[in-house]
N, C-alpha and C positions, 0 to 999 in steps of 0.2 A: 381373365384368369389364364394362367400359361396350362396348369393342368386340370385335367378333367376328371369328375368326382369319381368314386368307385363305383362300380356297378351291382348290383344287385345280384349275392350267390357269391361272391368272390370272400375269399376264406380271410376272414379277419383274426390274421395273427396279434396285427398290431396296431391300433388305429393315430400310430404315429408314421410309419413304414408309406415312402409315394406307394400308389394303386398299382394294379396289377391284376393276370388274370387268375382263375381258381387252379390248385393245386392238387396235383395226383399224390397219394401216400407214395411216399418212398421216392420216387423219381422227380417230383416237385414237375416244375415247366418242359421239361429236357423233350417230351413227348412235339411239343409245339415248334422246338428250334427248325426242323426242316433240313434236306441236303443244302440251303444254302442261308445261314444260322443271321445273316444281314437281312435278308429280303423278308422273313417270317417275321424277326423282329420290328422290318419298317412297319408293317402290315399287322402285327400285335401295339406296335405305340399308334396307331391312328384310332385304334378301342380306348385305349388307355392312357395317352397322352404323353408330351415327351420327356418324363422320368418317372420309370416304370421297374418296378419290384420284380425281381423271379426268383423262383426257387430252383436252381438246376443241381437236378440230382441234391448231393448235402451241403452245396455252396449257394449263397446268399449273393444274387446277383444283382445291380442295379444298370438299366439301360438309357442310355442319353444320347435324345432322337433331334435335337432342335437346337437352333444357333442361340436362344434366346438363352436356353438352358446351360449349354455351353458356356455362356458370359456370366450367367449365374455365378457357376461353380468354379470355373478360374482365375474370375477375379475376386475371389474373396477364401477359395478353400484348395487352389494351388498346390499348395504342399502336401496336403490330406491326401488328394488324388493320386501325388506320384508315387506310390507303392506300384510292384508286381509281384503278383502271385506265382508260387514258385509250381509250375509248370511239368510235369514229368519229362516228356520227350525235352522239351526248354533247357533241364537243369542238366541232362546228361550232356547236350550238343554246346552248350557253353559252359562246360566245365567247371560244371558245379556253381553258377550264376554269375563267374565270374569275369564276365563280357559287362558291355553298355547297357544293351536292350535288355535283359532276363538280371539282371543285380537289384538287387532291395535297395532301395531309396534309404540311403545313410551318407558317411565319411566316403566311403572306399567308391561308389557310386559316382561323389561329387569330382572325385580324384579321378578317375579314369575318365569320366568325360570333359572334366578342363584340359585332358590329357589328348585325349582325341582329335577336339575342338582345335586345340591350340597347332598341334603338331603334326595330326593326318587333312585333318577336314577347314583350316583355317583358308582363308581365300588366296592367300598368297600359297599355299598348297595347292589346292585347285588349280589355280592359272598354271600353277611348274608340270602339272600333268598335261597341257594342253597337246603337245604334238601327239602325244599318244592317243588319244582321244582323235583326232584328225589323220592319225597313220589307220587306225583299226576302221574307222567312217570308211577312208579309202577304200581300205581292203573289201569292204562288204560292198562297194558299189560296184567294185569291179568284180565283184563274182558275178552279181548280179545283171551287169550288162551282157557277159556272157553266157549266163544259165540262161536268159532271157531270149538266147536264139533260135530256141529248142522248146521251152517248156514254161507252165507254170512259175511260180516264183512261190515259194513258201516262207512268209516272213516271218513267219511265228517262230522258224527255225533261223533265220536268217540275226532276225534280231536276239535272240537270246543269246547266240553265239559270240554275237559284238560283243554285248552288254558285257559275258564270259569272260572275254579275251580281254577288254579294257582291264577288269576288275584283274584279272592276273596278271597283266604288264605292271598295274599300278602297285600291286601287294608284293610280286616278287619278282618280278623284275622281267618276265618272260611271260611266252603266251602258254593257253592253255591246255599246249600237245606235250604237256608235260603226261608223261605215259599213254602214249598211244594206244587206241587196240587195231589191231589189226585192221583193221575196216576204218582207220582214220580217224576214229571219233575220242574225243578225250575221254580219259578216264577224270580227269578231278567234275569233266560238268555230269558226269554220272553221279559222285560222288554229291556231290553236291545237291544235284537234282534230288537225290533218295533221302538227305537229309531236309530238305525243304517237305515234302511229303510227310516224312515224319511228324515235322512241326506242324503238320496244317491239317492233320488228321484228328479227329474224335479220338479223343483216348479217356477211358473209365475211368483212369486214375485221377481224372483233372475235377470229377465232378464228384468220384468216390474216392477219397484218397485212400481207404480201407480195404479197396477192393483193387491195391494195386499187381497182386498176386494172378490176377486174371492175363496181366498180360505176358504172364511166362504161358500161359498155356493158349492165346489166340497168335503167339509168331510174332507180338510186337516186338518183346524183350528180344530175341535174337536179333530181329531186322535193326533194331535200334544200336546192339550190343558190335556186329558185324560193321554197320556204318560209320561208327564211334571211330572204331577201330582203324576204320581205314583213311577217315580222315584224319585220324592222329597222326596214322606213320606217315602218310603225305606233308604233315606241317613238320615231325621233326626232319623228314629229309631236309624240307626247304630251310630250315634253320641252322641245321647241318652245313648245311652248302653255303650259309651268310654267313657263319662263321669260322670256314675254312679260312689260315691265312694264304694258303697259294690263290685265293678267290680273287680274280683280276679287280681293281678298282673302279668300282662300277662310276659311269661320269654323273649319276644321279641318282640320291637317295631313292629306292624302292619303301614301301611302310615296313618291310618285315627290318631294312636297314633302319629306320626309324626308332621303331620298338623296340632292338635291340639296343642302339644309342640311350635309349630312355631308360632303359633298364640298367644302364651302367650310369648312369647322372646319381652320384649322390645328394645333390641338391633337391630330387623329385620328393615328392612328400609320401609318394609310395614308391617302392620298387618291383616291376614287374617281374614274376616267375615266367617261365615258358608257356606252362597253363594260361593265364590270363592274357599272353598274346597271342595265343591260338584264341582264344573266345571273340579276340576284339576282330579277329580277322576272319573267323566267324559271321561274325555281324555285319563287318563288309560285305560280305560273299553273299547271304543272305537278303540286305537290305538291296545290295548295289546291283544283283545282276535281274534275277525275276521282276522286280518292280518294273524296269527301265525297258526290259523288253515288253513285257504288260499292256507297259502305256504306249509305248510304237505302234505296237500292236490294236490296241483299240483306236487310237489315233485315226491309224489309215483306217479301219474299219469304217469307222463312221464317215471321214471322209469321202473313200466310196458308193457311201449309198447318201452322200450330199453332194450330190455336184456344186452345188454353187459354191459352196464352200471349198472345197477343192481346187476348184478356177482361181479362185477370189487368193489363195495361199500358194498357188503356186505362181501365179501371177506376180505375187507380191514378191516372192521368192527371184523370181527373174528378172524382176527391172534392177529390183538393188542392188542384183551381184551383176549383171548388164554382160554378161558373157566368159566371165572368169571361169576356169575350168571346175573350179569348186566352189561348193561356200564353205568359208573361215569361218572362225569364234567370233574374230573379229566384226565379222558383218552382220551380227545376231543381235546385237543391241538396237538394229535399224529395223528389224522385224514388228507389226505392231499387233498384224492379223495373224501371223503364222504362230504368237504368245499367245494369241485369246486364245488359238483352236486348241490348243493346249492345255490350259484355264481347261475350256470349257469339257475336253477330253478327263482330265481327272476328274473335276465335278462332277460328271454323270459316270465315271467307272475309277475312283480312288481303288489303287493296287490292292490296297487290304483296308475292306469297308468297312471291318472295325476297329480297326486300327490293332497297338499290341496290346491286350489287354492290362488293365490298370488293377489296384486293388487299395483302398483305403486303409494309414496308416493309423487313424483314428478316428473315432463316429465325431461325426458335425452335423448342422444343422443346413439344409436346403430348402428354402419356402414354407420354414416351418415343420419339415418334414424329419425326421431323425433317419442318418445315413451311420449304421455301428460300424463301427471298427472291423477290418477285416472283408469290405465288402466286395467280391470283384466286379469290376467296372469295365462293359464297354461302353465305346463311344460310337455311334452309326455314323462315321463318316456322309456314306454311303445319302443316308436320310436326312443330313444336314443339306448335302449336294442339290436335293431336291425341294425343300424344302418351300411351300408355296407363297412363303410370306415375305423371301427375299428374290424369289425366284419366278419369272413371268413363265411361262409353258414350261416349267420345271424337267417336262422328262423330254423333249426336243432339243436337239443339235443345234445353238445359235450361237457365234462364237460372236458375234456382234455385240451382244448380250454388254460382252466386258468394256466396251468402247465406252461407256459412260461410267464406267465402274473401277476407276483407276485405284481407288482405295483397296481392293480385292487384288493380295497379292500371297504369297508360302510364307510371309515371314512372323504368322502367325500372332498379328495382331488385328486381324480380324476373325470373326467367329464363323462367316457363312462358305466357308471352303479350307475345308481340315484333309489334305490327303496327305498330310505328312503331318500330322498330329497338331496338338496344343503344350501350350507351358514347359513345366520345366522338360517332361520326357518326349519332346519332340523332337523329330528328327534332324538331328544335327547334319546329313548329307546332304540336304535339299539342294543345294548350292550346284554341287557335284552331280547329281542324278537328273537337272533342269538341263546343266548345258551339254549332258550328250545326249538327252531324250531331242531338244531345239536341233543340236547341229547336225542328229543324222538324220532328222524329219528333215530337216531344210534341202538337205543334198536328194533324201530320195526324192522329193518333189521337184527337185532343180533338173536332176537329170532323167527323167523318167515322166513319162504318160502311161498312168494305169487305168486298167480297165480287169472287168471280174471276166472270168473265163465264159468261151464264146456256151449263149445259150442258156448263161444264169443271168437274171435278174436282181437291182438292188434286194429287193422287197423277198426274194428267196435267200438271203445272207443269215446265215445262222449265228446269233449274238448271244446267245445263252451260254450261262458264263461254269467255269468250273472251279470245282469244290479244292481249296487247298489253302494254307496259309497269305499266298498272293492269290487274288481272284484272276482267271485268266482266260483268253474267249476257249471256250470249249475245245470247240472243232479249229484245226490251224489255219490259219489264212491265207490263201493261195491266192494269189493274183496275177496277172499280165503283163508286162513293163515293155514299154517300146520306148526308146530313146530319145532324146528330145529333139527335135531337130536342127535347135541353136549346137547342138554337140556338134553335129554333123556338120552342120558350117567351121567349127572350127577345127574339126578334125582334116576338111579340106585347105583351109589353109596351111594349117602343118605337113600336107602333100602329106596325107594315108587314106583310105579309106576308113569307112565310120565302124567297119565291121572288123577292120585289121586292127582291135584294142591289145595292149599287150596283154600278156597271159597273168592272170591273177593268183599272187601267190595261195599257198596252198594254207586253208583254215583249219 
């Protein structure tokens, strides 16, 4: 049997409803989620088995902990699943749902993401972004050869900033010192950051929707109303400025030039407002920058407190580029172990371990079970990742793991590793998000020998993770970086010194 009977004392609403545990008046399960609402839930589906009932607050939840489960429900009830539920902080920050991620599963849904697919996120898009993706790599290894003379490395900051700056070259054509503050730090990754927050925080309204008046009076409404706001006048500038005709002609479509195109194509089956291009661009910013620095980020983490793995990938990383002063895109496909640690890196810390939540567009039937209409739906990433029955030492670091496991790939036809979702509402960016998570891992391991600061131990590395929309390590990751030695050798052939780098433009 995949699930496990009910237990004894648990509140029989329904004896058609999967199991679950007992229910508080008024608040239902909400008391049991936890500051970290994945790991309460992996640790309530091991009582209850992996499809599990809750009642949170006045919303009728159903949780899905297991691959088995998983293949259950999307091969056969697919459509049912791709609902979402309309989200408070969600429905202001995409402009009334009308984005990719936060839109109700209809017409206008299927339209905007053929539109997406086809025209932002299609592969032959992807590849025309590459230099940028390889100028911005650049740019962050040469800070970092230089901050590296001196001090610490902070990569939590280091890669967030990439991830930033890709994702604004890509959307609008420039990086992301678009309004400065005085102190050098952009305003739109503030921007940005405040609205990510928003979305990743507990808000009452999601679970009362009756009781959404509480949040004029706890600071939500304003902070929501304030950040709205300023990421609006931020996108009409930028659209402003795309469709000035003195605006020099740029040598390569940006997406806001894109969207713009698409909005004038009479032949689209929809036509985009400005609204609906803010939302989609939205969801870029959203999906493309936090996730990617996330996973760097946990990447090296574990890396460092695995040496052997570490060796074993950086190793691999230097025979194949054999002294090139970079690694290219190009020489990513030749990578086999630096893909598993990868693999194996979302597996044990998918960006957001429940993914976005889903919500059923009408009751079906699961193992016999009745799923009504309306119901919202996570899915534990997170507890599929670990899962003991595809998973040998499930919560250990073995990126070897994947050597035998070729079938285990993002393109989400398999069930045992979801960090970029299932079916139809999966993420369409995976393509784009793999190869600059691959090509700046590759580099920082190419040029760099890291080590945690003198006097700390692996096993003293704080991995405990924090509370937000994308999960992310807590405390930021500082580390060490000494330069590789093969740099050094080639640095004397070009007659400089290793330490004479040129000066790194300014982030």
């Amino acid at each position: 049997m995949l699930l496990k009977k009910k237990k004894n004392g648990e509140e029989n609403v329904s004896s058609s409803l999967p199991p679950g545990p007992r229910k508080l008046p008024l608040i239902g399960n909400l008391h049991q989620l936890g500051d970290l609402p994945h790991q309460s839930l992996h640790h309530l589906s091991h009582e209850y088995g992996p499809l599990m009932f809750l009642k949170l607050g006045s919303v009728s939840t159903l949780v899905v902990s297991s691959a088995d489960m998983v293949r259950e429900i999307f091969r056969k009830h697919d459509r049912v699943f791709s609902g979402r539920p309309i989200l408070y902080a969600g429905r202001k920050l995409s402009y009334n749902c009308s984005d990719l991620a936060f839109a109700p599963y209809g017409q206008y849904w299927r339209e905007v993401r053929k539109t997406v697919v086809l025209e932002l996120l299609s592969a032959k898009r992807v590849q025309f972004f590459e230099a940028i993706r390889e100028e911005e790599v650049a740019r962050m290894i040469s800070s970092i050869a230089h901050s590296s003379l001196n001090c610490s490395i902070n990569l939590s900051e280091m890669t967030l900033l990439l991830a930033n700056n890709v994702i604004c070259r890509v959307a609008f054509g420039t990086k992301s010192d678009i309004g400065l503050h005085n102190t050098g730090k952009s305003k739109v990754h503030d921007i940005l950051h405040e609205a990510q927050c928003l979305l990743g925080e507990v808000n009452i309204a999601d679970f009362f929707p009756w009781m959404w008046w509480l949040n004029k009076l706890n600071g939500l409404d304003a902070r929501l109303g304030k950040n709205f706001k300023e990421l609006d006048r931020f996108y009409d500038k930028v659209i402003e400025e795309h469709l000035d005709p003195t605006r020099p002609k740029p040598m390569h479509e940006d997406l806001v030039d894109v969207l713009l195109r698409v909005q004038k194509d009479p032949s689209k089956a929809i036509s985009f407002s400005n609204e609906q291009i803010k939302g989609v661009l939205t969801d870029m910013f959203i999906a493309g920058t936090d996730t990617s620095s996330a996973t760097l980020v946990w990447t090296m983490a574990e890396l460092i407190r695995n040496p052997s793995a570490m060796n074993k990938a950086q190793n691999e990383v230097r025979d194949v580029v054999k002294g090139k002063g970079k690694v290219e895109e190009s020489d990513l496909t030749r990578f086999i172990y630096l893909k598993s640690v990868v693999k194996e890196s979302l597996r044990l810390h998918p960006p957001a371990p429940l993914l976005v939540p889903r919500e059923t567009i009408e009751s079906c039937k699961v193992l016999g079970f009745e799923i009504p209409a309306q119901t919202r739906v996570f899915i534990n990433a997170m507890s599929i990742g670990r899962d003991p029955k595809y998973w040998e030492n499930p919560n250990e670091f073995q990126p070897e793991r994947f050597f035998n496991r070729e079938d285990i790939d993002f393109k989400r036809q398999n069930f045992e590793l979801l960090p970029f979702g299932i079916g139809r509402r999966g993420c369409p960016g995976t393509s784009f998000a793999l190869l600059l998570v691959e090509l700046a891992l590759a580099n920082l391991l190419y040029k760099f020998d890291w080590r945690l600061p003198e006097g700390m131990e692996a096993e003293d590395m704080d991995m405990e993770e924090s509370v937000g929309l994308t999960t992310h390590k807590k405390t930021s990751l500082r580390l060490l970086a000494d330069v590789h030695h093969r740099d050094n050798h080639q640095n004397s052939r070009e007659g400089r010194s290793p330490r004479s780098l040129p000066s790194p433009p300014q982030l």
